[in-house]
MARKELO-317607 format. One record per residue: residue in three letters; residue number from 1; x, y, z of N, C-alpha, C, CB in turn. Coordinates in steps of 0.001 Angstrom, whole numbers. Atoms other than C-alpha are relative to their C-alpha. Glycine has a CB too. Layout:
N
tordo res->Ala	n->NUM	n_px->X	n_py->Y	n_pz->Z	ca_px->X	ca_py->Y	ca_pz->Z	c_px->X	c_py->Y	c_pz->Z	cb_px->X	cb_py->Y	cb_pz->Z
...
END
This chain:
111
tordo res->Unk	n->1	n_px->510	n_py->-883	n_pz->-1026	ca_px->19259	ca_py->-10141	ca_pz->-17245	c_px->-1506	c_py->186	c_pz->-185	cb_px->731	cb_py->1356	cb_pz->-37
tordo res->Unk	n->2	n_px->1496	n_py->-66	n_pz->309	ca_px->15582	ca_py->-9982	ca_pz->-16412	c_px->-625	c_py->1924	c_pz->-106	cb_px->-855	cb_py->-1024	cb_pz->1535
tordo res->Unk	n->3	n_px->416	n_py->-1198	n_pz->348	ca_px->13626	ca_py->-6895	ca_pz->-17666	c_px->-1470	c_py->223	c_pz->1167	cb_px->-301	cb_py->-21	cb_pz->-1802
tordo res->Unk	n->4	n_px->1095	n_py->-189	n_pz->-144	ca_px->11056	ca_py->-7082	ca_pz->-15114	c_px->818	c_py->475	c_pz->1748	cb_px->-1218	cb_py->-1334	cb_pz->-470
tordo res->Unk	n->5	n_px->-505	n_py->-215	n_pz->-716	ca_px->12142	ca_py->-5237	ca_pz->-11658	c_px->-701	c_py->-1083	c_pz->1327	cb_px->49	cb_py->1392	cb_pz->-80
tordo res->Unk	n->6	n_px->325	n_py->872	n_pz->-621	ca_px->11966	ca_py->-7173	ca_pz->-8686	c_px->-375	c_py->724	c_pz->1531	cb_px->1057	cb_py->-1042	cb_pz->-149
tordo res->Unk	n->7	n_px->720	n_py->-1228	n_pz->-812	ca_px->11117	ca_py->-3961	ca_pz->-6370	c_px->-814	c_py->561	c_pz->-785	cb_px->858	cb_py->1109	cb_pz->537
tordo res->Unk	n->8	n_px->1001	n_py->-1579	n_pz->706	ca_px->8020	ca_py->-1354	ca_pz->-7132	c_px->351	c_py->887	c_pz->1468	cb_px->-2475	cb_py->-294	cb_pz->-354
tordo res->Unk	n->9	n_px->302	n_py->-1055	n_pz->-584	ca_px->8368	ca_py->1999	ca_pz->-5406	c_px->-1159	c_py->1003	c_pz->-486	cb_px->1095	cb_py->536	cb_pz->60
tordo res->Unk	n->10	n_px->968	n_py->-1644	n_pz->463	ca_px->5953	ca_py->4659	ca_pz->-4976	c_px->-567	c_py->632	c_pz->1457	cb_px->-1811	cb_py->-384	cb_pz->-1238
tordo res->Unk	n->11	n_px->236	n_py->-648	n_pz->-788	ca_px->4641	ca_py->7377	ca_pz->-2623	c_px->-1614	c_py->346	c_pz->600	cb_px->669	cb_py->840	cb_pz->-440
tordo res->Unk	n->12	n_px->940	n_py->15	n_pz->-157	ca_px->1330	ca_py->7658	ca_pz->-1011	c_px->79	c_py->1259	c_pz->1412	cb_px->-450	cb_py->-1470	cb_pz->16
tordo res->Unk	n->13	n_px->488	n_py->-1246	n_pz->-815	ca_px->-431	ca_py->10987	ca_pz->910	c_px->-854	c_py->-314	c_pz->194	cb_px->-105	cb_py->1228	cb_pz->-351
tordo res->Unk	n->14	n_px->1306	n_py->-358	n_pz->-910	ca_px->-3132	ca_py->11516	ca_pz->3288	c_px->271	c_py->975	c_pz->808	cb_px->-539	cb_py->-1082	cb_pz->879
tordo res->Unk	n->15	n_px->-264	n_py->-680	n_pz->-1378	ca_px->-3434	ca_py->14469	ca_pz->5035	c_px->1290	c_py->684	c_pz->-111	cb_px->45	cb_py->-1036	cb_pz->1249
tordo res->Unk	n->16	n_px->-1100	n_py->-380	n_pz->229	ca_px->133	ca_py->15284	ca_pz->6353	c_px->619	c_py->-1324	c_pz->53	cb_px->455	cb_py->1048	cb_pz->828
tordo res->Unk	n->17	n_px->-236	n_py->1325	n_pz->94	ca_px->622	ca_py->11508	ca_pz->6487	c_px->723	c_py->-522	c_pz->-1278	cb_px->-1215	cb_py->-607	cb_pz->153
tordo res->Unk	n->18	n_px->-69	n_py->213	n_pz->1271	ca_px->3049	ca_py->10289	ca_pz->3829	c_px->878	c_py->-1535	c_pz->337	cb_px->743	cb_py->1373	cb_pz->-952
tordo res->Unk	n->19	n_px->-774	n_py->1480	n_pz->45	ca_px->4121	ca_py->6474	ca_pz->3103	c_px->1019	c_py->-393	c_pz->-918	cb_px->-893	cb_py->-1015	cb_pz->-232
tordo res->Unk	n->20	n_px->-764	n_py->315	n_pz->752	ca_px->6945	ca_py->5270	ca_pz->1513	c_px->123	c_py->-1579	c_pz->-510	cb_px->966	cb_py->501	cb_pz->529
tordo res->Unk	n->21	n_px->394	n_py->1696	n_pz->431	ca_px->6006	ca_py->1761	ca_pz->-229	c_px->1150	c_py->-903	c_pz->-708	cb_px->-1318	cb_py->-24	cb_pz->-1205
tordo res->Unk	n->22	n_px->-1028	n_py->829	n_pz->289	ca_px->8490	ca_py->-481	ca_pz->-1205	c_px->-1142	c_py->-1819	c_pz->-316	cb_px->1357	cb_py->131	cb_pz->1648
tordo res->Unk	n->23	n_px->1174	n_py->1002	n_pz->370	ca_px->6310	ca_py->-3461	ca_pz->-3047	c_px->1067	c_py->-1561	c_pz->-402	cb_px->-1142	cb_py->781	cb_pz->-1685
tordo res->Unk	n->24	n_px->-1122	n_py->1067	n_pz->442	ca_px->8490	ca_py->-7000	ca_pz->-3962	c_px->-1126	c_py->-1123	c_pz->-340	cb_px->1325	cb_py->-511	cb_pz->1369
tordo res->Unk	n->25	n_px->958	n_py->1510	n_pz->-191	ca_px->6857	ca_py->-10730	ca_pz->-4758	c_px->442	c_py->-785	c_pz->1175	cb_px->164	cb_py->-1139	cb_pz->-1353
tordo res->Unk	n->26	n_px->-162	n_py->754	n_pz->-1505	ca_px->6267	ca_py->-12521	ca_pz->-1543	c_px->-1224	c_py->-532	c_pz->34	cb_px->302	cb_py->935	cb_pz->1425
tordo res->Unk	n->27	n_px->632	n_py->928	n_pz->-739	ca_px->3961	ca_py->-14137	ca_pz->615	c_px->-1565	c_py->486	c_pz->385	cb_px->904	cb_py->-258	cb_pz->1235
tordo res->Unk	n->28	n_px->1216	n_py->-519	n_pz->-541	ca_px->1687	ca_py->-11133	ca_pz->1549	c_px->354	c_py->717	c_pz->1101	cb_px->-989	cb_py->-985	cb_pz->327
tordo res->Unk	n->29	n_px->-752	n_py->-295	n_pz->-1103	ca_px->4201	ca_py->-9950	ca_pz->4436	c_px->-483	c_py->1452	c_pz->-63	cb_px->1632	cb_py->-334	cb_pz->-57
tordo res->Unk	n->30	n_px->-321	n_py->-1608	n_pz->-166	ca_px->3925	ca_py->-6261	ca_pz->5923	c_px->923	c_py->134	c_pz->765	cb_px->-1020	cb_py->896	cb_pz->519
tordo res->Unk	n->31	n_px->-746	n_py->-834	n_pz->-848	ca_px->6482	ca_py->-4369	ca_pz->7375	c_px->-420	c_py->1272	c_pz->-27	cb_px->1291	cb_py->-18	cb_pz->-261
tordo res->Unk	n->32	n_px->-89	n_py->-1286	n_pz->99	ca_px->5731	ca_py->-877	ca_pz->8506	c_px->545	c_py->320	c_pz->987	cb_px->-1001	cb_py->639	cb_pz->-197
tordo res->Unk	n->33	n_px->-1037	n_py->-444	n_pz->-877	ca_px->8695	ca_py->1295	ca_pz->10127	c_px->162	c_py->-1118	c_pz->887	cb_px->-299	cb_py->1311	cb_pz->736
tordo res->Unk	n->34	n_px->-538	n_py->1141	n_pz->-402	ca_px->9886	ca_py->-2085	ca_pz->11151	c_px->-759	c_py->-1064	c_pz->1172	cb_px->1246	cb_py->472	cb_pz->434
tordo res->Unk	n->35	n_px->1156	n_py->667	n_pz->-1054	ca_px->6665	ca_py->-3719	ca_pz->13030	c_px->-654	c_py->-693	c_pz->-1156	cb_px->-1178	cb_py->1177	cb_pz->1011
tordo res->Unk	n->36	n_px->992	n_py->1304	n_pz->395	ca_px->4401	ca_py->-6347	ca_pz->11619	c_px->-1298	c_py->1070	c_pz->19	cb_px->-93	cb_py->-1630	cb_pz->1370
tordo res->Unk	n->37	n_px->1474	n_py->-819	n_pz->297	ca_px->737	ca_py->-4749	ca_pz->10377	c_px->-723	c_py->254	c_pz->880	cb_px->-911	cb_py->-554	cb_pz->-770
tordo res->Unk	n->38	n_px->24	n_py->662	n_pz->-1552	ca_px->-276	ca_py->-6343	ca_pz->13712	c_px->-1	c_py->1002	c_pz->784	cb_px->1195	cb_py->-928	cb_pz->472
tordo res->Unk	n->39	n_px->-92	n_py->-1381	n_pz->-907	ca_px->1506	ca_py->-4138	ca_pz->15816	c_px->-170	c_py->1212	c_pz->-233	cb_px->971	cb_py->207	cb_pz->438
tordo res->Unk	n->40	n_px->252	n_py->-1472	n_pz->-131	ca_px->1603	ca_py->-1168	ca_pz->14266	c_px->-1581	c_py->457	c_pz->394	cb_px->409	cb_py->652	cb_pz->-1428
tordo res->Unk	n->41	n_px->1299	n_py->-627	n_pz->-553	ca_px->-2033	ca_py->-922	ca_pz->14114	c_px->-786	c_py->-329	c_pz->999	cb_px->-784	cb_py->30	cb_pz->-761
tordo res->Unk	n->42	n_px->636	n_py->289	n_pz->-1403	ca_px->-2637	ca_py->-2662	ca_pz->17256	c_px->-1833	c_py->-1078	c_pz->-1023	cb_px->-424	cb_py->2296	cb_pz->1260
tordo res->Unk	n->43	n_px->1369	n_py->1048	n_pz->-62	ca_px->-6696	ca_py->-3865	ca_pz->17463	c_px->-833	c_py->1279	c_pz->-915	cb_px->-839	cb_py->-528	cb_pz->2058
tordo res->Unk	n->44	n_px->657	n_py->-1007	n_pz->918	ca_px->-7698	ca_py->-923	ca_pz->14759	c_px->-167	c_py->-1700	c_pz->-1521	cb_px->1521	cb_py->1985	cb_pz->-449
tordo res->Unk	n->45	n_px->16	n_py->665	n_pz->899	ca_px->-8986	ca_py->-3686	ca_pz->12318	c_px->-796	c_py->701	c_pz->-1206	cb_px->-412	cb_py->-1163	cb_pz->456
tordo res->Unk	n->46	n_px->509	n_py->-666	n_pz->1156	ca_px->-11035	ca_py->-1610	ca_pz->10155	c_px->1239	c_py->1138	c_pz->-757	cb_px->-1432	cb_py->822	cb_pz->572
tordo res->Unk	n->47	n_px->-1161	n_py->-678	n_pz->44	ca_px->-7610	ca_py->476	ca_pz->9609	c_px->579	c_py->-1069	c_pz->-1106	cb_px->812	cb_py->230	cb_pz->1526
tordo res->Unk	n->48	n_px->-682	n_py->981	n_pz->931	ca_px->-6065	ca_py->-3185	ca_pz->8403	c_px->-710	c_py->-397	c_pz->-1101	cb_px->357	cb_py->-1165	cb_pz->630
tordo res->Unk	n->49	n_px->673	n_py->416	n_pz->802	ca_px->-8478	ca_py->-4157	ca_pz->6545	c_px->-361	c_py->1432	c_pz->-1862	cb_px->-1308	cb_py->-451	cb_pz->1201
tordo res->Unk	n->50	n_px->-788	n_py->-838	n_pz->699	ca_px->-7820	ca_py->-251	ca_pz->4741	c_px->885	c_py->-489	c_pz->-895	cb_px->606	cb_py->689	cb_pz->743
tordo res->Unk	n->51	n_px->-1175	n_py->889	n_pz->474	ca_px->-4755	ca_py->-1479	ca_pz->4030	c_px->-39	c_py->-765	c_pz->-928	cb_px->419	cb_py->-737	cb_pz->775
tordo res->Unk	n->52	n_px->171	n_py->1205	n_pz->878	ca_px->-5544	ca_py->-4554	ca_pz->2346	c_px->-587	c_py->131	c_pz->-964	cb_px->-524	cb_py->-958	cb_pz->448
tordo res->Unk	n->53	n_px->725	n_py->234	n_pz->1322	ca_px->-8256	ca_py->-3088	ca_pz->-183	c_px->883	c_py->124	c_pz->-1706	cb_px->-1216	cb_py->1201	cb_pz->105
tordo res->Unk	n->54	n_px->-418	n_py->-221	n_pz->1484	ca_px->-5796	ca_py->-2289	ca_pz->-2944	c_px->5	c_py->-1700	c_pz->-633	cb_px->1786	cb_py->894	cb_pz->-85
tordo res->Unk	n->55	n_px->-160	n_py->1357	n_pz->359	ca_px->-5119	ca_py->-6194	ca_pz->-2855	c_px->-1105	c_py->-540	c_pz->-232	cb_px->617	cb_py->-731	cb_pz->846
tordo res->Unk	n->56	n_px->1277	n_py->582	n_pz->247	ca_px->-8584	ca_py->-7094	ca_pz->-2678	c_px->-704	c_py->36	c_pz->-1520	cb_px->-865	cb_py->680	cb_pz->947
tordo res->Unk	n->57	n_px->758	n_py->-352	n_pz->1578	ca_px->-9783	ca_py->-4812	ca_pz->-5919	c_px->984	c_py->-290	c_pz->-1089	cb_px->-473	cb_py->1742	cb_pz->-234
tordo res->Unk	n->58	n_px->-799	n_py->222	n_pz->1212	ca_px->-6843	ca_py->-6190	ca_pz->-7868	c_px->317	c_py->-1182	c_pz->175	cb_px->1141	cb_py->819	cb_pz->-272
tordo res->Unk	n->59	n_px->-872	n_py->1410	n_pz->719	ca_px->-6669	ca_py->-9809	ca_pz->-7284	c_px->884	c_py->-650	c_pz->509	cb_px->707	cb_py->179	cb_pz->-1080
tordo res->Unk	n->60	n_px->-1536	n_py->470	n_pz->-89	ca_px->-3214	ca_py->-10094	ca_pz->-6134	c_px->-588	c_py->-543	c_pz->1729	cb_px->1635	cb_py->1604	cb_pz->-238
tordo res->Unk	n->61	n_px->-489	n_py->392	n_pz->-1359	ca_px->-3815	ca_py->-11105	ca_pz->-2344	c_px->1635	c_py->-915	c_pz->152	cb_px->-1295	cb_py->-980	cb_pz->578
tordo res->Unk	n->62	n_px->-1165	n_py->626	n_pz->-189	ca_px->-730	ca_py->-12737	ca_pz->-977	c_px->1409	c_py->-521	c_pz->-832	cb_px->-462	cb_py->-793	cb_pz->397
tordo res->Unk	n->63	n_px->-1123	n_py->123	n_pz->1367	ca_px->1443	ca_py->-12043	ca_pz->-4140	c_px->987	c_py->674	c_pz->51	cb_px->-430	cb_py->385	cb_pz->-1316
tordo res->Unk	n->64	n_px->-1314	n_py->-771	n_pz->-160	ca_px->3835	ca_py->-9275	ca_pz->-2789	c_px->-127	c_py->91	c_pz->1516	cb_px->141	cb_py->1561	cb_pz->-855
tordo res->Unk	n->65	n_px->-655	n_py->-693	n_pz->-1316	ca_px->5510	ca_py->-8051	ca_pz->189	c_px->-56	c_py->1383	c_pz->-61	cb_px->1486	cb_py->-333	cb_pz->230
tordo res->Unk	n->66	n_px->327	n_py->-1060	n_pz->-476	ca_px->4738	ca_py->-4918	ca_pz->1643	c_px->1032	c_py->696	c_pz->897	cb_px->-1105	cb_py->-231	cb_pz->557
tordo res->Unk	n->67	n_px->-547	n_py->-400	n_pz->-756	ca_px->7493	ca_py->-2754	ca_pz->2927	c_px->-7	c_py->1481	c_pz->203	cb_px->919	cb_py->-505	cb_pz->-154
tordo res->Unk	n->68	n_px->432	n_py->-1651	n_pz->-252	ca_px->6773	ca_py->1042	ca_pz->4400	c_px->626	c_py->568	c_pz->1029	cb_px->-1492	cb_py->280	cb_pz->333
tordo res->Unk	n->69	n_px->-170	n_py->-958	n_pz->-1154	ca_px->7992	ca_py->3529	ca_pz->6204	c_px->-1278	c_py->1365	c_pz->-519	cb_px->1997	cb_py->614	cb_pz->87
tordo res->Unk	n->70	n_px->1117	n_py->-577	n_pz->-767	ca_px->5217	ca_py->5886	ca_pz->8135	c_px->288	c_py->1083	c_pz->149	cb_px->-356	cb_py->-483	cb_pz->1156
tordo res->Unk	n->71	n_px->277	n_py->-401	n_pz->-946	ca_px->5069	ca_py->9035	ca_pz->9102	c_px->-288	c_py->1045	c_pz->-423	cb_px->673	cb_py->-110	cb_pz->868
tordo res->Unk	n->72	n_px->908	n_py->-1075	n_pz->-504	ca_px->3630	ca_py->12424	ca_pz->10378	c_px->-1617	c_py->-50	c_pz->-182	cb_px->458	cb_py->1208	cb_pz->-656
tordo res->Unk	n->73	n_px->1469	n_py->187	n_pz->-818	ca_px->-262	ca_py->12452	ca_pz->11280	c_px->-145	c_py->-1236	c_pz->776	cb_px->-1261	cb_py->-34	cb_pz->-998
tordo res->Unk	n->74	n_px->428	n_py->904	n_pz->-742	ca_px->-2533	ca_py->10167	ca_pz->12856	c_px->636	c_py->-1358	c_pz->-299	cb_px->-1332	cb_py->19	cb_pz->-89
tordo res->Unk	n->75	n_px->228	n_py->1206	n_pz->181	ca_px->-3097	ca_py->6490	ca_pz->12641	c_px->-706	c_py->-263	c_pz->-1273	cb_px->-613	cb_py->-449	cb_pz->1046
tordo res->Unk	n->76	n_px->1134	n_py->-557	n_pz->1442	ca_px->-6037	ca_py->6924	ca_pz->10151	c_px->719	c_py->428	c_pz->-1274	cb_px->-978	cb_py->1529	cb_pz->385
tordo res->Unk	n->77	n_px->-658	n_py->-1119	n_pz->1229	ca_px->-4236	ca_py->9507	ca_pz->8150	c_px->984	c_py->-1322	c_pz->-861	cb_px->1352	cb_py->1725	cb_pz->915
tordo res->Unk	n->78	n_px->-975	n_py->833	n_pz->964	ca_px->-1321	ca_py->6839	ca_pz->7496	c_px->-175	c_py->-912	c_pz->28	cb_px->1175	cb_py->-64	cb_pz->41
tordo res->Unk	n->79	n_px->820	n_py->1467	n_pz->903	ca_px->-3461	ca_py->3716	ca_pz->6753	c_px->-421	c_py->682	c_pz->-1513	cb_px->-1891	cb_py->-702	cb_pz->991
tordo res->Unk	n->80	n_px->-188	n_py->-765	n_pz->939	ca_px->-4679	ca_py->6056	ca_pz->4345	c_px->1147	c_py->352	c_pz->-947	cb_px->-284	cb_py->768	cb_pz->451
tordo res->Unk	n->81	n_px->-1324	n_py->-181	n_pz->1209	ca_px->-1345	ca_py->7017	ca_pz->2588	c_px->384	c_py->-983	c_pz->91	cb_px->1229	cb_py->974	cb_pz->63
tordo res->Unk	n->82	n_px->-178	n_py->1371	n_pz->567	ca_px->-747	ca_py->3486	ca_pz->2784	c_px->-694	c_py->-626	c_pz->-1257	cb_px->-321	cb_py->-801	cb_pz->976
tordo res->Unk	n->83	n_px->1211	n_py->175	n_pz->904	ca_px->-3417	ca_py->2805	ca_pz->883	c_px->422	c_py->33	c_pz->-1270	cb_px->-1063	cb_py->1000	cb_pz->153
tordo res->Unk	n->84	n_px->-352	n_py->-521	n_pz->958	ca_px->-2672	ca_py->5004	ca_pz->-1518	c_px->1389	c_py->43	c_pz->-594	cb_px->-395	cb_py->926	cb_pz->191
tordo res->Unk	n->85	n_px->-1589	n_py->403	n_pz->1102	ca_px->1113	ca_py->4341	ca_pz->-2478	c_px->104	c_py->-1712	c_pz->-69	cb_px->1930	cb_py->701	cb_pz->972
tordo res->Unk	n->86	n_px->91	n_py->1694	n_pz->450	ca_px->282	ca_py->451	ca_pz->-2298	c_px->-583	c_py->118	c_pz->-1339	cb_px->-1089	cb_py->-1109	cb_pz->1051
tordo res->Unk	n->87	n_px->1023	n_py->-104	n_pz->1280	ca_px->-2157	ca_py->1449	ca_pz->-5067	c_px->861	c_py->269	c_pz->-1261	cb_px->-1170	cb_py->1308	cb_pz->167
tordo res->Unk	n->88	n_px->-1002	n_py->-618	n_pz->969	ca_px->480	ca_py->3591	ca_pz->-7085	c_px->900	c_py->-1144	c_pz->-457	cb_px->894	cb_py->1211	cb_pz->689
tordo res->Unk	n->89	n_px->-828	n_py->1066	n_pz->524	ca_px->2826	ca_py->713	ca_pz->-6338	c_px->-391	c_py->-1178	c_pz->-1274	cb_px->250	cb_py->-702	cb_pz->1201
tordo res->Unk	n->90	n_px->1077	n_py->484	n_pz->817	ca_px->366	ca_py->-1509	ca_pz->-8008	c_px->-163	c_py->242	c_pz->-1446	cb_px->-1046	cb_py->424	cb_pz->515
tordo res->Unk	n->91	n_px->237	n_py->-498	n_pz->948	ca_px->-223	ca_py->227	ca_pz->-10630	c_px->1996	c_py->160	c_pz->-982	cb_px->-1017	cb_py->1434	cb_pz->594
tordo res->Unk	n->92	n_px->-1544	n_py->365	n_pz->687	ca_px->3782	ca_py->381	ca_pz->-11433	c_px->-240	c_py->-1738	c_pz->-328	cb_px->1631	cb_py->341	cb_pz->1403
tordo res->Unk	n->93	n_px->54	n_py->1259	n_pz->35	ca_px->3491	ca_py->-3417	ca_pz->-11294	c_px->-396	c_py->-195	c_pz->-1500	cb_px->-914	cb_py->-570	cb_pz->1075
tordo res->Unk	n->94	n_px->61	n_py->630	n_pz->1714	ca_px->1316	ca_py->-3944	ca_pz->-14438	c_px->-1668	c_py->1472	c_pz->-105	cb_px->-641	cb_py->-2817	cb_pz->-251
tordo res->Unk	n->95	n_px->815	n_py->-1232	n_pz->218	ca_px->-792	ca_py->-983	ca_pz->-15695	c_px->-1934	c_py->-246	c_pz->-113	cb_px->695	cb_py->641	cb_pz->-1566
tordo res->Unk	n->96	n_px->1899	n_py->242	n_pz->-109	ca_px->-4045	ca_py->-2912	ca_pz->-16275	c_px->-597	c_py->-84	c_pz->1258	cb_px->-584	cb_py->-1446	cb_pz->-627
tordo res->Unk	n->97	n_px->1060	n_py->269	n_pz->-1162	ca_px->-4784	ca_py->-3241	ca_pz->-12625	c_px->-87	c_py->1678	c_pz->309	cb_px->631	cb_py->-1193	cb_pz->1544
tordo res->Unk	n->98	n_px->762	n_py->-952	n_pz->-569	ca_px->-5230	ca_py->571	ca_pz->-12795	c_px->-1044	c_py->782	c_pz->-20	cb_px->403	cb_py->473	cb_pz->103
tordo res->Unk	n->99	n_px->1319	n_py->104	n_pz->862	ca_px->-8250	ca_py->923	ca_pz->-14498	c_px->-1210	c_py->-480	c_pz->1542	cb_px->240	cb_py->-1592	cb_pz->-1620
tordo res->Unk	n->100	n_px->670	n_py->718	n_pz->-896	ca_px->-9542	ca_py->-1231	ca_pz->-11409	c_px->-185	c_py->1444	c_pz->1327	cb_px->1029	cb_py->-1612	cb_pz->432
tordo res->Unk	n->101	n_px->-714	n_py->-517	n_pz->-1523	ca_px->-7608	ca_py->826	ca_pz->-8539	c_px->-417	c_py->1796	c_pz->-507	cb_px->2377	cb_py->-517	cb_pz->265
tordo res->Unk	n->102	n_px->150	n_py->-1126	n_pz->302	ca_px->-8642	ca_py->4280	ca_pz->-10245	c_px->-2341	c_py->264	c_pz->421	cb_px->858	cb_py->48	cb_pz->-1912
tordo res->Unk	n->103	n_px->1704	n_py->573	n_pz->-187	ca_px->-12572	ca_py->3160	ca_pz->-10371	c_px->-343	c_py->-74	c_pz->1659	cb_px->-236	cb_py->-1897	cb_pz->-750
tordo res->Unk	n->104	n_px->-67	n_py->28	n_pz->-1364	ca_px->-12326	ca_py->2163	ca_pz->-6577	c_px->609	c_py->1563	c_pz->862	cb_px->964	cb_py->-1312	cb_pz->238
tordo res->Unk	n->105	n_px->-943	n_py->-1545	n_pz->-618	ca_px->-10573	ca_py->5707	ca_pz->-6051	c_px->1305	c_py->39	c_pz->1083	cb_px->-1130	cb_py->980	cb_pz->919
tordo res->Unk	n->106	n_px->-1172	n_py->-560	n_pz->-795	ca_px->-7443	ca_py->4876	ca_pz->-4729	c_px->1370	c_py->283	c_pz->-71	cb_px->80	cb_py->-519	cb_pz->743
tordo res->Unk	n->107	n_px->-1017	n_py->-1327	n_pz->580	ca_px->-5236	ca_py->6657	ca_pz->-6932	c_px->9	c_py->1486	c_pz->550	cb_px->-356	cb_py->279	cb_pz->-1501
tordo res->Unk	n->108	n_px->514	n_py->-1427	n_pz->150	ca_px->-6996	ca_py->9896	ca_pz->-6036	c_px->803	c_py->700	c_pz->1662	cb_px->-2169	cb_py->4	cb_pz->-106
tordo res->Unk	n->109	n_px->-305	n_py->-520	n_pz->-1189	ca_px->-4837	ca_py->11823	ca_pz->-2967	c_px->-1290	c_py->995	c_pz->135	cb_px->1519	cb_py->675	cb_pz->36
tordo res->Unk	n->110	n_px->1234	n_py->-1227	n_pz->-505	ca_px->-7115	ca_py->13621	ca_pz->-599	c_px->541	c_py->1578	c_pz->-258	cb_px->-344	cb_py->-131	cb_pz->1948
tordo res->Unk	n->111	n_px->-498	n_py->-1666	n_pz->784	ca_px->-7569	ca_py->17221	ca_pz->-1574	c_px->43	c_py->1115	c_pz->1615	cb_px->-1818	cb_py->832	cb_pz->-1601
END
């Protein structure tokens, strides 16, 4: 039996915005509340591109799958708590990338 899980969970806040991250090894895929990154955020690309920095400051691009459920506030708000429980997830993954993801500040929930 392998000792290494083949899900990360963790929780991410913004606001009243809270995400529920579900992290796996994949391709790079998103799902959020059952839409493609795409749709949910429509033509908000500075929103996706949100999104994507935890992967950026750690390296991993296109190394996991991304699965979330969304909700209460804006749009903004929950790119934001995306953000931030991809990060957490992350940081479950392997502890040295949080050194990185703490430096960049996106461990830190808004106050």
């Amino acid at each position: 039996m392998s000792t290494t899980p083949s899900e990360y969970y963790a929780t991410g806040k913004r606001k009243t915005s809270v995400a529920r991250v579900h992290l796996r090894p994949g391709t790079g895929e998103f799902t959020l509340n059952e839409r493609s990154l795409d749709e949910f955020f429509g033509g908000h690309e500075a929103l996706k591109m949100l999104v994507k920095q935890p992967f950026a400051v750690t390296e991993t691009h296109e190394k996991f799958d991304v699965r979330a459920k969304l909700h209460g506030g804006g749009v903004s708000a929950q790119a934001g708590a995306l953000r931030h429980g991809i990060s957490r997830a992350l940081c479950a993954v392997d502890l040295e990338l949080r050194r990185r993801l703490k430096k960049a500040g996106f461990l830190t929930r808004d106050a």
